[in-house]
C-alpha positions in Angstrom: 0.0 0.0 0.0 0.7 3.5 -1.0 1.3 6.0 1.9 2.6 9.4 1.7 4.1 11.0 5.0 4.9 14.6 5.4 5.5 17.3 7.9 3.8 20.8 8.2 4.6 23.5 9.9 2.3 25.9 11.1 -0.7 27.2 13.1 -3.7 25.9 14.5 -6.3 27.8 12.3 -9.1 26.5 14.5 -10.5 25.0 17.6 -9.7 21.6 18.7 -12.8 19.3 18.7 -12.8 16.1 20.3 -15.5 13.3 20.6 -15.5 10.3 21.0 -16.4 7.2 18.2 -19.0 4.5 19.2 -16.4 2.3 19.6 -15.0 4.3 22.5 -11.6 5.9 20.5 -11.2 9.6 21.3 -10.6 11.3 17.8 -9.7 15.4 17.4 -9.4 17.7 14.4 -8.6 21.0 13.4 -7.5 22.8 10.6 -4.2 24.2 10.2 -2.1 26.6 7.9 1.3 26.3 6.4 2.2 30.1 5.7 5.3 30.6 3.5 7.4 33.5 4.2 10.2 35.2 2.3 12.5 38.8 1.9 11.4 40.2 -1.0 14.6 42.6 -2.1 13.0 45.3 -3.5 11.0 46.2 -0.8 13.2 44.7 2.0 10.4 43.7 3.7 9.3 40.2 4.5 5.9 38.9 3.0 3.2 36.1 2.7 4.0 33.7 0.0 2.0 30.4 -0.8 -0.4 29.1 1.7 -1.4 25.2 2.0 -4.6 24.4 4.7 -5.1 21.4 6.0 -7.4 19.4 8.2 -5.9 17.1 10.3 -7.2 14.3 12.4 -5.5 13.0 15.2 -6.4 9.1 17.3 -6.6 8.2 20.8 -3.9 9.2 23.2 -2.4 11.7 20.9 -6.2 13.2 20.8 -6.0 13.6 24.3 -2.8 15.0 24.5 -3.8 17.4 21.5 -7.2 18.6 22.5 -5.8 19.1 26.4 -2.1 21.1 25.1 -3.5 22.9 21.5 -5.5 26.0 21.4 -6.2 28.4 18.3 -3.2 30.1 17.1 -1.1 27.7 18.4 2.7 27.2 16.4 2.5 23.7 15.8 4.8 20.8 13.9 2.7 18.0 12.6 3.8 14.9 10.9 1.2 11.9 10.2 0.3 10.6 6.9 -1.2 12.8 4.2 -4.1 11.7 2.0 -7.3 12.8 -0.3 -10.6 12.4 1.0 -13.6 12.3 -1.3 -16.9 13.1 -0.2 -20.7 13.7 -1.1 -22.5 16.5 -0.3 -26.2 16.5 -2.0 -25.5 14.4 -4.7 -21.9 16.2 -5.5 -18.7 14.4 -5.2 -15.8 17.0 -3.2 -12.5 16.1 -2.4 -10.1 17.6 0.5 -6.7 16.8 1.3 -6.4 15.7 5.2 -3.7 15.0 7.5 -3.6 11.8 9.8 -1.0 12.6 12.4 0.8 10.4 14.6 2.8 13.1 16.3 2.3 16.7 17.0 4.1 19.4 18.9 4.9 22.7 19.3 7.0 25.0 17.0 9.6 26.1 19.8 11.0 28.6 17.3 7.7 30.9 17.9 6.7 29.7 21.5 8.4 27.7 24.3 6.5 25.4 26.0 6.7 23.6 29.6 6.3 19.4 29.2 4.0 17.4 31.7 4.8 13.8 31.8 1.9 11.6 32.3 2.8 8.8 35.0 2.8 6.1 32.3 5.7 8.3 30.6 7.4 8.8 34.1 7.5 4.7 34.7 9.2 4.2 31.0 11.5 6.7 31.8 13.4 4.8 35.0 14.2 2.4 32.2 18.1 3.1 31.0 17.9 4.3 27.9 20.7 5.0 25.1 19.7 7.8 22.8 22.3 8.7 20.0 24.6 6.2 20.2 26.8 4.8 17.8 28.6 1.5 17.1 32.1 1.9 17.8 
């Protein structure tokens, strides 16, 4: 199977809405933007470029985490799996392009942000763990 994973950066566009399926999974969305920026010489002055909006979905734990962290206007880095949804709306087919994610945080270049570890996270963590080693 086909999937295409990508990263956006941007800002929570919306509010984060969260319910909750019928088979008990919490789910969240909200729509983001991806705003390009760049110096335009002439004027030396920084503008808007090309925008790309996106919906994006989130599952479960990470819906918890999302719709208890994210707020509109948020700075955000999202990466998840990208993909076209098509849709009927009185008789005529639409098509928008959505964004599964499977991890979202915070854009500490615009924002700083203060982690709370949940007591699952804090039992993992008396595990040793190696992070960035290398063979020698």
């Amino acid at each position: 199977m086909f999937e295409t994973w990508i990263t956006v950066v941007g800002r929570v566009i919306t509010d984060v809405t969260q319910r909750t399926t019928s088979s008990g999974d919490k789910v969240c969305n909200f729509r983001m933007v991806a705003r390009e920026r760049r110096f335009h010489k002439e004027s030396q002055e920084w503008v808007d470029g090309d925008k790309l909006f996106i919906q994006v979905k989130c599952w479960r734990r990470l819906a918890e985490g999302v719709s208890a962290s994210l707020f509109k206007g948020d700075p955000v880095v999202v990466f998840g799996r990208v993909y076209l949804n098509e849709y009927e709306i009185n008789g005529e087919t639409r098509s928008a392009v959505e964004l599964e994610a499977r991890a979202i945080g915070p854009d500490l270049s615009m924002c700083t942000a203060m982690i709370q570890r949940s007591n699952r996270d804090i039992a993992a963590s008396d595990t040793p763990m190696t992070v960035g080693a290398t063979a020698a």
